[in-house]
C-alpha positions, 0 to 999 in steps of 0.5 A: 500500500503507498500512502498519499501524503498531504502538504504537511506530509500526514497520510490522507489516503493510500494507492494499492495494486486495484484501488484507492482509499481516501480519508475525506472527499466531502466539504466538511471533512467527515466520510472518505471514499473506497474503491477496490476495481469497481466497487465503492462505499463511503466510509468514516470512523465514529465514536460516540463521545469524541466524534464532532458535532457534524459527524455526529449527524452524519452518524444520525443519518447514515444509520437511516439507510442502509448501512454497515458498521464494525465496532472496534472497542468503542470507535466505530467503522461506519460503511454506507452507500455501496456500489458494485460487487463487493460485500462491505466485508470485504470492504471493511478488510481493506480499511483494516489494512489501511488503518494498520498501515497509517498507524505503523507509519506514525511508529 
């Protein structure tokens, strides 16, 4: 996995052999975008008590439709608005990997 750097040079996203993963595509800064060939889901982490206020509504909202989320002790990983074949478990294993990988870079 390659990471993409922003001006400050902290990780935003990442490229890999058959897609892409970003941090944030929207405005505010709130959902990021996955794509494995050509399937895509929106994606964000949530946490009940940390999480901002505009996150929050989005939380609200998002858990009105159809929806994944993986609760990893607390913090959440919330999947929503998926197109093409991929389950968002499959979905779910590649921002694991992501995760581990951004957080290995900061050790």
């Amino acid at each position: 996995m390659e990471m993409i750097l922003n001006e400050d040079d902290m990780a935003v996203g990442a490229r890999f052999e058959n897609g892409t993963i970003q941090d944030y595509v929207d405005a505010k800064n709130t959902y990021g975008l996955l794509r494995i060939e050509e399937s895509t889901i929106n994606w964000f982490l949530y946490n009940k008590i940390e999480s901002d206020a505009e996150t929050q509504e989005l939380y609200k909202k998002v858990i009105k439709s159809e929806h994944f989320i993986h609760d990893d002790f607390g913090e959440e990983i919330v999947m929503f608005n998926n197109k093409g074949n991929l389950s968002y478990e499959n979905m779910l294993e590649k921002i694991n990997e992501y995760m581990d990988d951004s957080v290995g870079s900061i050790y």
